[in-house]
C-alpha positions in Angstrom: 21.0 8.7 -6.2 21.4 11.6 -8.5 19.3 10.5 -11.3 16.5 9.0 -8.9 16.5 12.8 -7.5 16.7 14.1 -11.4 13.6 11.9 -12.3 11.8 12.6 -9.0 12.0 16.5 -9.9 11.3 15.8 -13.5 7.7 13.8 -13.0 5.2 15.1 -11.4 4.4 15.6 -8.0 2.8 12.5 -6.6 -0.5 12.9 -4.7 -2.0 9.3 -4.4 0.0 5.9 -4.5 0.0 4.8 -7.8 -0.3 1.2 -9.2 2.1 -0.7 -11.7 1.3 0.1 -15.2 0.7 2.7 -17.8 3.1 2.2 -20.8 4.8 -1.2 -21.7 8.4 0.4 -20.8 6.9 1.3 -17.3 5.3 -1.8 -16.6 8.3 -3.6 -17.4 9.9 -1.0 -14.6 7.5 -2.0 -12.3 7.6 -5.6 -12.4 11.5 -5.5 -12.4 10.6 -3.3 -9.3 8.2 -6.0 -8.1 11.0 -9.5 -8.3 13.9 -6.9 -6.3 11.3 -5.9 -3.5 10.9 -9.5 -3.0 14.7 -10.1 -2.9 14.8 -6.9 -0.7 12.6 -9.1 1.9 14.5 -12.4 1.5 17.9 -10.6 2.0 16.5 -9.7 5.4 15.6 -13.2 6.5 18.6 -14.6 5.2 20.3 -11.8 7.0 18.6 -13.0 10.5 21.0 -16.6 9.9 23.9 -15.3 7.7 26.2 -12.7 7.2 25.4 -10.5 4.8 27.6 -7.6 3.1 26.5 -4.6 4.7 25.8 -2.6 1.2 23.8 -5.4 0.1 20.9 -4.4 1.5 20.8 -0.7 0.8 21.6 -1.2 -2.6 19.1 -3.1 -3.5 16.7 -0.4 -1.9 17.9 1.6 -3.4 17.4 -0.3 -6.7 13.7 -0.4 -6.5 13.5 3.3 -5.7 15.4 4.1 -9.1 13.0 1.0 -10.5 9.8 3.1 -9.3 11.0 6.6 -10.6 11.9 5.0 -13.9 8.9 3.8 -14.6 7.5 7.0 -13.5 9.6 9.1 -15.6 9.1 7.1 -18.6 5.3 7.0 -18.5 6.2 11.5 -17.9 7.6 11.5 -21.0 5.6 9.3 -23.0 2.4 11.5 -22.0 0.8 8.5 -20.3 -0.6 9.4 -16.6 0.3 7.2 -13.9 -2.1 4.1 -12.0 -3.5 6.0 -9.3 -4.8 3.8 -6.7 -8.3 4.9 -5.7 -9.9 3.2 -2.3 -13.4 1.4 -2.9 -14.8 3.3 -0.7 -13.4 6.0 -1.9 -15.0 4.9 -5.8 -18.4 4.2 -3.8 -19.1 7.7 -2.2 -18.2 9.0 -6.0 -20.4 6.9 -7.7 -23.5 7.5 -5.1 -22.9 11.7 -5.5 -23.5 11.8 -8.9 
């Protein structure tokens, strides 16, 4: 918790959701982020026919959030700007401005 807070003060502010990617470090990050998000969702179907240990489940929340601030961070201090996501439409009224 500490260093996901220590990151999250360290990077900058986030304005847009961002996309997987920028350095090879982060986009490692994000992938790893990627395979626990889907264990996050079987954990909760298993969870609906098993017991489960009650930390299970937060931890491995909690797991992707230092995931997604580590790759942030990384990308920080590498000088590489993150993957904003930008919506077509979004791209479309840019593009038909100029």
């Amino acid at each position: 918790e500490e260093r996901i807070d220590a990151y999250v003060e360290e990077a900058p502010q986030l304005t847009k959701f961002i996309l997987p990617g920028g350095t090879e470090a982060a986009s490692f990050l994000h992938a790893a982020r990627t395979v626990i998000r889907r264990a996050e969702r079987k954990i909760v179907a298993l969870a609906k026919e098993e017991d489960i240990p009650p930390l299970a489940l937060p931890y491995v929340n909690r797991l992707s959030d230092y995931l997604f601030a580590a790759a942030r961070i990384v990308n920080h201090r590498l000088g590489e700007v993150d993957v904003e996501y930008e919506r077509s439409a979004d791209v479309f009224r840019t593009k038909k401005k100029s």
